[in-house]
N, C-alpha and C positions, 0 to 999 in steps of 0.2 A: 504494500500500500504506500503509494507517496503522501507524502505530508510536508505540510506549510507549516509556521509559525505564526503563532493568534496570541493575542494579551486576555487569556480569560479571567475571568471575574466572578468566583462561587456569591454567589447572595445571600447566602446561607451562615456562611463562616468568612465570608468579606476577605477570605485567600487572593491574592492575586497573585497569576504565573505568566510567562511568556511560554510557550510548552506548542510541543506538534500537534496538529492536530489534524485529521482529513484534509486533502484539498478538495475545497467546494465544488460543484459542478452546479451550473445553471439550469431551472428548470423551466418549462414551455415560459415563454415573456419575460424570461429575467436574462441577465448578461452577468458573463466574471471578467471583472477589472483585476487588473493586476494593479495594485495599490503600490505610490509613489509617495503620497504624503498624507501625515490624517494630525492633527490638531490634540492638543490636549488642553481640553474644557475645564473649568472649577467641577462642573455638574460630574465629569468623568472621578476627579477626584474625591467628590462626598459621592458617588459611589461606592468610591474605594473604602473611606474611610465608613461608611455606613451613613451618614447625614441622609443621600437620598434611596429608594428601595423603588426597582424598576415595578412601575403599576399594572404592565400586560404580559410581562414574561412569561412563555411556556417552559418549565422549569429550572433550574435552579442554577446555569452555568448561561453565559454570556459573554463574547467577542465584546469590548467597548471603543468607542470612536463613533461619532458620531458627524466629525467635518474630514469627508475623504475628500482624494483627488486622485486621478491616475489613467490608464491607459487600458480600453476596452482589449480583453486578453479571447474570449470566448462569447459570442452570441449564443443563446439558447433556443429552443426549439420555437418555431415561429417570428421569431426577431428577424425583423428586414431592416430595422432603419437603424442599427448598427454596426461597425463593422471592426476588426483587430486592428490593433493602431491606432484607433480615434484618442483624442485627449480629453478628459470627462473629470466633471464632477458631480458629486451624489448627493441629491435630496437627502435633507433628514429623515422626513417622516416617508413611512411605505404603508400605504394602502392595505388593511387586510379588513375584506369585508366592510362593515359600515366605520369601522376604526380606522385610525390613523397609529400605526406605530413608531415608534421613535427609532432609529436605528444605533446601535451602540448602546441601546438601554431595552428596546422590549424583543430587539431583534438583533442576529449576531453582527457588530457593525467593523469600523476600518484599519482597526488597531491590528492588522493581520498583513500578509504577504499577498493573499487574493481577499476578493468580497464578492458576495453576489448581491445584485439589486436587480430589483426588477425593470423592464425597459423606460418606462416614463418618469424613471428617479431621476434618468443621465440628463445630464447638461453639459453640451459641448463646449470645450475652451480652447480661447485662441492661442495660435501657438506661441505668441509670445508672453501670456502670462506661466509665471513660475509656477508649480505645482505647491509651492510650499505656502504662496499668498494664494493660489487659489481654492486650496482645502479650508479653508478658513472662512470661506465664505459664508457656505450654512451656519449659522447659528452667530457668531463671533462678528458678523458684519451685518446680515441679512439682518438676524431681530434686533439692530438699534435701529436699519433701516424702515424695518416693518412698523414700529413703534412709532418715527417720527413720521412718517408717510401717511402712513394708512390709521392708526391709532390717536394720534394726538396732533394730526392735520399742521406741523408746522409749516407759516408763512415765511415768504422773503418779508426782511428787515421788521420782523419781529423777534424780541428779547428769547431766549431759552436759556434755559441753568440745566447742567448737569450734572448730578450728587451721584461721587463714585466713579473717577476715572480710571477705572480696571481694563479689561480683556472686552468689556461692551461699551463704558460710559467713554472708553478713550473713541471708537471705531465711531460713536455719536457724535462726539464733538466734531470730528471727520465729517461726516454727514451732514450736520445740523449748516455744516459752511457749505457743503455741497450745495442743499437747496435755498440756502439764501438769508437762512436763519444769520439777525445780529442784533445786536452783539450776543454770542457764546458765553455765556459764563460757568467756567467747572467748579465744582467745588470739592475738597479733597483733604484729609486729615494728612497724607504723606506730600514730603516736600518732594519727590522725585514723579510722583502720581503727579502735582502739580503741572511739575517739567513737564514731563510728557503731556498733558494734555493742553500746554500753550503751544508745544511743538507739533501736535496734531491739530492746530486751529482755533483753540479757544482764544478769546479778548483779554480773557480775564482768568485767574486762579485764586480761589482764596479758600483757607483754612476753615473748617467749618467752626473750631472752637472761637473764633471771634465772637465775642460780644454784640459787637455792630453789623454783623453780615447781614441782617435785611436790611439794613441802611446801606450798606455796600453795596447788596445785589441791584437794588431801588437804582442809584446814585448810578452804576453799569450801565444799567439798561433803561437809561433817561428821566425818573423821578415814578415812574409809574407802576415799574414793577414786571415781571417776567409774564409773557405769552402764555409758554407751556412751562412747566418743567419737568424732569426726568429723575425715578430713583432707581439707579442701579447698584442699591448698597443693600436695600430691605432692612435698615432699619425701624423702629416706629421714630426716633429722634430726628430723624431727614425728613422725614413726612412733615412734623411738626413746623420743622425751619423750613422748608420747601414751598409749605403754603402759605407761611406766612411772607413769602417774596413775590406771590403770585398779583399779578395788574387783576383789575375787573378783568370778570368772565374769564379768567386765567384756567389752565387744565394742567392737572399732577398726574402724569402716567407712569405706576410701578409696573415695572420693567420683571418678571422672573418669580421666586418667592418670597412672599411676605411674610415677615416674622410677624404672630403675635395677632389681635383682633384690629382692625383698621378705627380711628379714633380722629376723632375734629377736634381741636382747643377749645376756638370759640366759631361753634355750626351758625351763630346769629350772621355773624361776618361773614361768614364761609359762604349762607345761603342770599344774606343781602348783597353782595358782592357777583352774585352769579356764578362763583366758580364750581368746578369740577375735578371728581376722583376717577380715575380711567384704570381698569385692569389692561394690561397688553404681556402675552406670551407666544414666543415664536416667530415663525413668518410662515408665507406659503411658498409655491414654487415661483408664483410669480415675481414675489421678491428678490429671490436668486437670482432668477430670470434676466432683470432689470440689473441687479450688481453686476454679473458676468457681462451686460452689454456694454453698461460703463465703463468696465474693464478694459474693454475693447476698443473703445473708442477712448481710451487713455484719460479720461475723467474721474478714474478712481486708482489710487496710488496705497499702496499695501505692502510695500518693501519694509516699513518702518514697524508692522505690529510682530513680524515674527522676530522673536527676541530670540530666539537658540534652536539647533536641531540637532536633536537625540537620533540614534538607531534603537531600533523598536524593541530590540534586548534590552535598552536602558528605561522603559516604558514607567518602572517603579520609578525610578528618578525622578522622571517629571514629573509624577507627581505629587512626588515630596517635595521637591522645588517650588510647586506650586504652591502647595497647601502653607509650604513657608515663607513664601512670598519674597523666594530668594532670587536676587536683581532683577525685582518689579517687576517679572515680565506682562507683555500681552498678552501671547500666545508663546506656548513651544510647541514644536513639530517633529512627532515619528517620522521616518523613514525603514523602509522595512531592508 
């Protein structure tokens, strides 16, 4: 029997191994990509560490990765509209039945040498972007995109604040200047968080423990206060400061999980004021969709978020590096 190498991930007893395993074969409608780069998520890490527990897994072992990229290896039975050779990246989620599964959480995903997905996962990429900024795309770039786009409707030359410039709140700040959004404001308990996300686009940085920060954010963004703004921390303490920087009719979209029961200071204000609480998780394909075109058409630049690349034997490392929050990174990247 030949065998590949997969990053599995017991559930059960929260084991992680890098270990052979089968090579996948594709079944009618799916394709096997020979995997080139796959992302390591916080999400992949409280996996690890147990914080998250996949919600549709059919039993108790799982491949994780969830932001592949690489090179269509095998078409499966019925597949015409791929061929070996192409250059691809894979949807998060996969279709089973009336669900949507997450791949690298309720299905075996990229942390491996092959993957299978099924054929309406792929998304072709141009040849000139790198596989290591293109795996990154699902999730790491898409759901800040998905959030400012489609969730919380940001304008051009309207204020936004971003609490939490991590692995998403930075790829925002990227965005929020893409469509027009100004001034940017991050905001960021780490002074190197900050760096990075003036050097990703923001106006402004500031420390959330200041005293004055809604007179700051206020003073930013012209006396009136922020459009939208954004939690990619899930604190309940960011929510609280968040809203209170928000302009009339301002909108607070958490971004991911939220710690804790969601809470208003003062709901009199909240509700005189017209403002609003916005859940947003994920993206769809369409979002990809749009990032890869931008890609392409050189409108979206992504050299800057990968911060190191592992081989995929070193898959524990990252993330422990992660979870330690050792040299900030955005993203690191397996390579198999």
């Amino acid at each position: 029997m030949i065998t590949v190498l997969a990053g599995r991930l017991d559930v059960r007893t929260r084991a992680f191994a890098v270990e052979d395993v089968p090579t996948p074969r594709p079944g009618p409608g799916e394709v096997l990509v020979k995997v080139e780069a796959a992302g390591v998520c916080l999400s992949d890490a409280h996996l690890v560490d147990g914080t998250l527990t996949p919600p549709y897994l059919s039993g108790y072992t799982v491949t994780l990765g969830h932001e592949v990229s690489g090179v269509v290896a095998e078409p499966g039975g019925g597949v015409t509209c791929w061929r070996p050779g192409q250059r691809v990246l894979l949807q998060t989620g996969e279709e089973h039945g009336d669900a949507v599964r997450t791949r690298g959480v309720d299905c075996d995903g990229g942390w491996a040498e092959y993957a299978v997905a099924s054929e309406s996962a792929l998304v072709e990429l141009p040849d000139d972007l790198p596989f290591e900024q293109a795996a990154i795309i699902p999730d790491a770039v898409s759901t800040p995109w998905a959030a400012i786009t489609t969730t919380a409707r940001a304008e051009p030359a309207r204020p936004a604040g971003v609490w939490g410039a991590g692995g998403l709140g930075a790829h925002a700040v990227q965005l929020l200047r893409l469509v027009g959004a100004a001034p940017v404001v991050a905001v960021d308990p780490l002074p190197e968080a900050r760096e990075r996300a003036l050097a990703f686009g923001a106006d402004a940085a500031l420390p959330p423990d200041d005293p004055e920060l809604p007179a700051r954010v206020r003073a930013e963004a012209g006396g009136a206060g922020l459009a939208v703004a954004f939690d990619f921390a899930g604190v309940p303490a960011v929510r609280e400061q968040a809203v209170a920087c928000l302009a009339r009719g301002g909108r607070l979209v958490l971004v991911g999980p939220v710690d804790g029961p969601l809470t208003i200071g003062d709901g009199t204000a909240f509700s005189r004021l017209g403002q609003q609480v916005l859940g947003h998780h994920g993206s769809t394909g369409v979002h990809v969709r749009q990032l890869v075109s931008l890609a392409r058409l050189h409108r979206l630049e992504l050299s800057k978020s990968v911060s190191g690349v592992l081989p995929l034997t070193e898959a524990r490392e990252a993330v422990d590096r992660l979870l330690q929050k050792e040299g900030n990174p955005v993203r690191l990247i397996l390579r198999p």
